[in-house]
Structure formats: C-alpha cells, structure tokens
N, C-alpha and C positions, 0 to 999 in steps of 0.2 A: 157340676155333674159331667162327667164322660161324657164325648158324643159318639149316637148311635151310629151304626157302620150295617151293611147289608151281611157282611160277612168278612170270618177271621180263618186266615185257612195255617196251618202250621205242621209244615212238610219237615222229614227229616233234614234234608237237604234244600236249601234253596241257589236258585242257581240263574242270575238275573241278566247276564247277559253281559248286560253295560255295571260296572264298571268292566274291564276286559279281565276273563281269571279268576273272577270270584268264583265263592263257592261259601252261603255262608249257612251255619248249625245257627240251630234254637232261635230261629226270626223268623217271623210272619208277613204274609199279605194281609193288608186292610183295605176290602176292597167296600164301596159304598158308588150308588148312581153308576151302576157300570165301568167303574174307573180305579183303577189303584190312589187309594188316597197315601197308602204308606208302607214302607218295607225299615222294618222295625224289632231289635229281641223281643221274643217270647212274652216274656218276662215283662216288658215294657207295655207290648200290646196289651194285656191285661187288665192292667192298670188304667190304658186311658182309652180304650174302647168299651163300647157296650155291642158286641156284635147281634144280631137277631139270631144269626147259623155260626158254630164257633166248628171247624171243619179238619181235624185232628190227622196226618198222614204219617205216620210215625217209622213208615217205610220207604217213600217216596219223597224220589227229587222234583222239584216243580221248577217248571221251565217255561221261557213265554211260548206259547201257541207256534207251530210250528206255519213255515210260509211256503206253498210250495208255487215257485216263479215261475213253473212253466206247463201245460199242459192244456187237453184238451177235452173237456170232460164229459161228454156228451159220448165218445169215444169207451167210453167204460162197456156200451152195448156192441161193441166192433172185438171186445177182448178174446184175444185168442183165434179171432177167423184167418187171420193170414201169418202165419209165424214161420222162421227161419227164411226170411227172401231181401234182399239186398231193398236198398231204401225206395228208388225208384221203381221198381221191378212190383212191391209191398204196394208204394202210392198208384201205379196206374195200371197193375191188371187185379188188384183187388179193392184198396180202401176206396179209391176213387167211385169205383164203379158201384160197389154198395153202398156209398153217401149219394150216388147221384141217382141210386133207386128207394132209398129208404128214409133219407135225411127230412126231417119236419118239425116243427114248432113240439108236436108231443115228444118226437125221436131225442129232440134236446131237453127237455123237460123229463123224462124219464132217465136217460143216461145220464144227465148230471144230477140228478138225485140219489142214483146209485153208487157216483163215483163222491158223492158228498156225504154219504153213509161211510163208504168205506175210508175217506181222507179223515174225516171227523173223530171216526174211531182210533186213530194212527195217529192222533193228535194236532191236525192241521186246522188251524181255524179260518185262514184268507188261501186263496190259493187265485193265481192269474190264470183266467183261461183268455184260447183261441179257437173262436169256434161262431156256426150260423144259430140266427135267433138267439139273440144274446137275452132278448126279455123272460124266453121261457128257461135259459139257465138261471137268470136273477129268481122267475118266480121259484125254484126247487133249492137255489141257496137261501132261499128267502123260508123257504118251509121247513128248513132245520138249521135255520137262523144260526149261518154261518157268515164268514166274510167274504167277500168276491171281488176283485178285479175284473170289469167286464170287457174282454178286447173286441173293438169293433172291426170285423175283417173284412179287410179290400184286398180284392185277387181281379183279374179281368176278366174272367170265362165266367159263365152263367151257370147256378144252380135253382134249389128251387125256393133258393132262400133272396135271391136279387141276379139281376140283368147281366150288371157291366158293372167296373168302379166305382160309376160315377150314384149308381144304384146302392154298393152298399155300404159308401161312405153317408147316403142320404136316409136309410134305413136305420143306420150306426146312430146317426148323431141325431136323429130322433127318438132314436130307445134311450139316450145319453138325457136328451131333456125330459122323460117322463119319469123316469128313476134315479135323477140325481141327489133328491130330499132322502133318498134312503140312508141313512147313518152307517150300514153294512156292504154299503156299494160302492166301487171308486170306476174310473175308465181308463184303457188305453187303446190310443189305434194300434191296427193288427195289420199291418199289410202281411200277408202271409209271407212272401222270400222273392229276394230279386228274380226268380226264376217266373215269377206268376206276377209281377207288378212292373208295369212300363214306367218310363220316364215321367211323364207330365202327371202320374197318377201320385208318385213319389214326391215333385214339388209340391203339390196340393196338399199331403199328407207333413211334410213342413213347415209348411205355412198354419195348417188347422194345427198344428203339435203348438207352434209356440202362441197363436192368438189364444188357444184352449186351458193351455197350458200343462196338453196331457203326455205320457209317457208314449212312447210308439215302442211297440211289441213283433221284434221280428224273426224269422228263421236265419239265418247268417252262418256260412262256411262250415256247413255241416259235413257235406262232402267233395273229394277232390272233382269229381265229375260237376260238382256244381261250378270249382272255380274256373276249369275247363269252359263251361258252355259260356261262362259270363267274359271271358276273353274273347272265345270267338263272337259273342254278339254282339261287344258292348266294349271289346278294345281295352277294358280293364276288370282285376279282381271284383268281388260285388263290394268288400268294403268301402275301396276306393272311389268306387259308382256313388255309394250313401255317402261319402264326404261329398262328391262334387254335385251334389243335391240338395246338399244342405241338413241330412238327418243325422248327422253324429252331433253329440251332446249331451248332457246328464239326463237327459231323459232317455236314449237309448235301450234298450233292453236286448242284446243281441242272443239269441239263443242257439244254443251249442257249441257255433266258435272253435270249431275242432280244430280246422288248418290255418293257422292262423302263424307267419312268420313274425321275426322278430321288430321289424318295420311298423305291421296292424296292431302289435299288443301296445306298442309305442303310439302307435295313433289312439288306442281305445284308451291310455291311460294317460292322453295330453286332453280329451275331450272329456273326462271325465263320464266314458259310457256303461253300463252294465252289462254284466251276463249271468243270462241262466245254465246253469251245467246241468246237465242232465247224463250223466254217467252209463245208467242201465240201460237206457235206450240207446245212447253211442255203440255201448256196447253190441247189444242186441243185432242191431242193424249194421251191424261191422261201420259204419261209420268211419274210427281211430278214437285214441285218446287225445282228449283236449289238453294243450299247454296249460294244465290249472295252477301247477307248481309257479311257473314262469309269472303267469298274468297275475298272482297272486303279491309275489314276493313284488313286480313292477305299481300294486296298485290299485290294477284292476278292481272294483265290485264286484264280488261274486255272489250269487247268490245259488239255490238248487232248487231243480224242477225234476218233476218226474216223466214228463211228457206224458201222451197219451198212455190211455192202458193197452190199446190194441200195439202199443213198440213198445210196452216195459216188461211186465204186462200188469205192475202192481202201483200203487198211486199212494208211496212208501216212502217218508224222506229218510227217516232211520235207514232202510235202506244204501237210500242216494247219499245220506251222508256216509256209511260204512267203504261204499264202494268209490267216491270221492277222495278222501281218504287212500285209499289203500293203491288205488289207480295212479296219484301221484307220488308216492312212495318208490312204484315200480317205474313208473316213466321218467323220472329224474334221478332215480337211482339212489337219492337222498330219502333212509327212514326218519328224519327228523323233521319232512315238510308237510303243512299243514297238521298241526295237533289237534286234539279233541277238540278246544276250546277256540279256536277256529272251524273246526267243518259244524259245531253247533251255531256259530257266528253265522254263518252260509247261512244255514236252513232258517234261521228268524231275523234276527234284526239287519244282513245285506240284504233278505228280498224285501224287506218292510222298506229301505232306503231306494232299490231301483223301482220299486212302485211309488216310490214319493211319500211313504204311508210312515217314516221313520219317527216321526213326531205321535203319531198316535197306539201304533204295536211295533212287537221286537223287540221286546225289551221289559221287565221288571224294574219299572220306575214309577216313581207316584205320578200323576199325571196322567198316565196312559190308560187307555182301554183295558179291560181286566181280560184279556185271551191270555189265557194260561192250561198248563199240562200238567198233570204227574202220572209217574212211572212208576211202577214200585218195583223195588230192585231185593225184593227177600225172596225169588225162587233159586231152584237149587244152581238152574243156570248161568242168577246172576250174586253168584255169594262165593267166596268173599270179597266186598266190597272194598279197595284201596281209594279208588278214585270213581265219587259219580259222574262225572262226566265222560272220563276215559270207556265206564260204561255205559253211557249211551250212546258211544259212536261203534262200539267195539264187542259187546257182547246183549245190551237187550234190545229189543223191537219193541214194533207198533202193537205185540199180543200184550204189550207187560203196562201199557198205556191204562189209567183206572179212571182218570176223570179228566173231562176235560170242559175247561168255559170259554164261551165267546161274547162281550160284551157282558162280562160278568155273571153270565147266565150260564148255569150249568146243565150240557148240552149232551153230556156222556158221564155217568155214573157205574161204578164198578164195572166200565167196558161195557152197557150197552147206552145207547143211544135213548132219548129220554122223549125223541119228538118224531119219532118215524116208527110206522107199524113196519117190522119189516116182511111180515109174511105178504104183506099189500104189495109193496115194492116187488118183492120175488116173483108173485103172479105177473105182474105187469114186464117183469125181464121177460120171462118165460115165453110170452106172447109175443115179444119183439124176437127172440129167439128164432121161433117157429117162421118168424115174416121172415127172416135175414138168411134161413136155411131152404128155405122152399126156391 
C-alpha cells in the first residue's frame, strides 16, 4: 500500500534551491508531519503516495519560504512618521523619541503582527528580528504561526523595556528559557551597534554567544560617521573593536556592512561571518552601497533583510532582492554579478545558514521543514516566461505570491492570510496611530 502523506503540491515550476541552478518541470513536493518527505516527478508521486490534499499549481513556481535576516518588526507602527532624514538625524530627533514615549509589551505585540501579516503575505516565513519585549513579538509570530528569530537586545541606555545591559541581557535570556520548546522559535543576541554597546558589555556577549551557542545580531559599518566616531573613541574601526573582543566568527550576523575596505571583507571572510544586506534602507537613508559584488565573489554569507519599515518603508524581499541585484550590477560596473539564482540564494537558504537554521529551512530537500511559496507567474506582467527565476528577481513581487506554508501548514491561500482577522488588526493600527500622532 502507498504511504499516506499530508500533502502533494505540484507547481509548474519547482525551484529548490540546493542543488545550486535548478529549476525542475513536472516534480512534486511531498510533504507529511510538517516536513518534506520528498521532491520527486509527477508522475512518480502518484504512484507512491496517497496524499489526503493533492494541491495542483499549474502556474507557479515554488520556492522555499523566503528569510528575511534582518529587521525590526514591531517598527511596522513607526511606518512613514519620519522619512527623508539622514540615519542619525531619523534615530534621535524622531525614532528614538517616539520608542521612548510609546514602545510597550502591546506596542510590540501589535506592530509585529502587522509586519507578520504583511511579511507572510510577501512570502516570508522566518524573519530575524531586533527589537524590546521580544515575548510579545514571539506571541504575534506565534498567532500566525510563522517563524522567528528572536534577537535579545543589549544597548546601555534605559528604556522602558530594561535598565542597563546588564538588564536586558537578563530579561533576554529569560524570555530565551520560556520559549525555547517552541519548534517556530530560534534566538540570537542583539547587541544593537558598537555605537550603543561598551566594552565589558561586548565580552559578556562572547562569552554567553559561544557557552549558548547562539548567533549574535548586530548593526555594523552602516555609516562613515559611525566609523568616525569609533576612531575617535575607541582608537580603531568598530569591526576591528569586535575582533579584539572576541565576536567575529560563524555566528556573526553583521548588518549592513556598507563601508567596508578590502582588509574587513578579508577579515569577515577568514572568520567565516555573515551579513545581512539590506539595500532599500541603505538606500533610503543614503547610508552608500554595500560592497556586495566584492564580499560576495571573496565568500562572504550573504543574506537579505529588509530592515525596519519605518527606513524601507516595505518589509519586501522581492524587493531587496531586485534592488540587490541591480545595486551591484551598477557598483562594480560588471552586469554579469550576482545572477537570479544567487540573489534568490540570499533571501532563503544564506539567511537560513547565518541563523544557523540551514539544516531545517532554505531549501527544497526532503528532510526539512515544509516553508514554502508560490508565485504565479501568468499575469500579463509576468508573461512571457523564458526563465522563472530570472522572474522572480526581475519582474514579479510579493502581489503575485498565491500561497504560502510554514511548518507545512498553509498559512496564505490565494493571497490572503488564513489565521488573522485583518479588519481586528487595522482597528488596533489605527488606535496606535492616533497615540503616535497626538
């Protein structure tokens, strides 16, 4: 007798990641217990499955669950209040001040439910955040049972989320032991960026990274003012500061990494560190363009984040990868660097690896977690079809997204959302609205 399977899905296009360049017609997902049991022709799954849902896409690519490395998603309520203002100028005469009059266990717990609606929809099923009260992000990823990275953030200065350091590494790492049996939950430390985190606050954060054995999530060489200030305080660049501390290493996660000379990309790709690129918020925030061409062709992990919404102002890896893309194209001058089947590499299986998550998503292999996407690619925008991948870097979006599962579970059917009221959600913006404008 066949064995039974939860479900048979059978996309035009399948598109798995690993091996690297595939792209294969008439083969199925067989997905059973939340897991890919097998990727397989058509023709074959038939035969030796009995699925319960046999889930027929006869227009769409499917794709594993997209990742997005970096972001702050609580931030989805901050969208649009302060735009067009240099990054510093952005953080302390506006975002600062409205996190330190408005930020709370609900403030997070509502903003990351909105930005996990709209990432959901866009096809992202994990996404790394940085952010206070990381329990009430957990519970709103938790309520549309997506994935989550929860970064525990230590900065020095007090909000109204913890003291000092030493407060919200103790806050951190006991949300870490109440919600680690979660099967949709992973951690990393956050120290926010050299610019907000001292010396002895950094060793500790070392030391907890390797006994813990978690990833540490940080802001890094965003701007030249930043490497400025970390000269004059600290007598070297900040990269150079986290070597002589002890935090480069495969767990790394450096995010943005803009200015970055030939020397640090050499350092980031003898320690085997990661980066988040986040493009449209470089952008946005004049920031510069990050060396991606460079770090890429030397090594580096890369993965793509969207950053906050209030610096993007969309939480879009289609997006982040189109602009990815296109950004090193014109910075290196070379249109042949970074191809489709690379900047799709970025946005799933590099961020699954710089979250240490590579063994369970990222990828279309039996074994793994069943987050998956499809796209359908028969509007008039995206027709005619030569190459589906070339088209999903280069001509569809997050609108053309039709379904998408996390944990096997499908979480987004023909583009909506299957486990959020969203007229509830919208009332509940609206009211944070009205607080954030008064």
């Amino acid at each position: 007798m066949s064995p039974a399977i939860d479900l048979l899905i059978e996309p035009q296009w399948l598109i798995p990641v690993e091996p690297r360049g595939a792209v294969l017609e008439e083969h199925a997902v067989a997905v059973a217990g939340g897991r890919i049991v097998d990727v397989l022709p058509v023709r074959e799954a038939h035969g030796r499955y009995q699925p319960t849902r046999r889930m027929a896409l006869p227009q769409q690519a499917l794709i594993p669950g997209l990742v997005n490395l970096h972001t702050h998603a609580a931030m989805a309520l901050l969208r649009g209040i302060a735009d067009d203002l240099p990054l510093m100028d952005w953080l302390k005469t506006r975002i600062w001040p409205s996190e330190a009059k408005h930020v709370s266990a609900a403030f997070v717990r509502d903003g990351t439910l909105l930005a996990c609606a709209e990432m959901l929809r866009g096809g992202i099923t994990c996404f790394s955040d940085m952010y206070f009260f990381p329990e009430a992000a957990a519970e709103a990823a938790q309520s549309l049972g997506m994935r989550a990275a929860l970064g525990l953030v230590i900065i020095e200065f007090p909000t109204a989320y913890a003291t000092d350091a030493d407060d919200y590494l103790s806050k951190g790492l006991a949300a870490r032991d109440r919600l680690r049996d979660n099967p949709l939950l992973s951690f990393c430390l956050a120290p926010h960026a050299p610019y907000t985190v001292a010396d002895r606050t950094f060793e500790r954060i070392a030391t907890l990274a390797a006994q813990l054995d978690l990833p540490v999530h940080i802001h890094i060489h965003e701007t030249r003012g930043e490497i400025e200030e970390s000269l004059a305080g600290h007598g070297s660049r900040p990269l150079d500061r986290l070597q002589r501390l002890g935090l480069l290493g495969p767990g790394l996660i450096g995010v943005h990494a803009v200015h970055l000379d030939d020397r640090e990309i050499a350092l980031l790709t003898e320690n085997n560190c990661a980066v988040a690129h986040c493009p449209t918020s470089n952008m946005k925030l004049a920031s510069g363009m990050a060396p991606i061409a460079e770090m890429s062709k030397r090594g580096v992990r890369i993965g793509l984040g969207t950053d906050g919404a209030a610096s993007n102002n969309r939480l879009d890896l289609f997006q982040e990868m189109r602009h990815a893309g296109l950004l090193a194209k014109v910075a290196s001058g070379d249109a042949s660097v970074l191809g489709a089947h690379e900047l799709l590499r970025m946005a799933t299986l590099n961020g699954a690896s710089a979250l240490g998550l590579e063994d369970r998503i990222g990828s279309i292999v039996p074994g793994k977690a069943a987050d998956l996407c499809a796209i359908r690619l028969d509007a008039a925008e995206t027709r005619p079809c030569y190459d589906p991948v070339s088209h999903l870097v280069y001509a569809a979006g997050r609108e053309h997204v039709s379904h998408v599962w996390v944990d096997g579970i499908l979480q987004v059917e023909n583009g909506l959302l299957r486990a959020c009221d969203t007229s509830e959600l919208l009332d509940a913006v609206n009211l944070w609205q009205n607080k954030l404008t008064v």
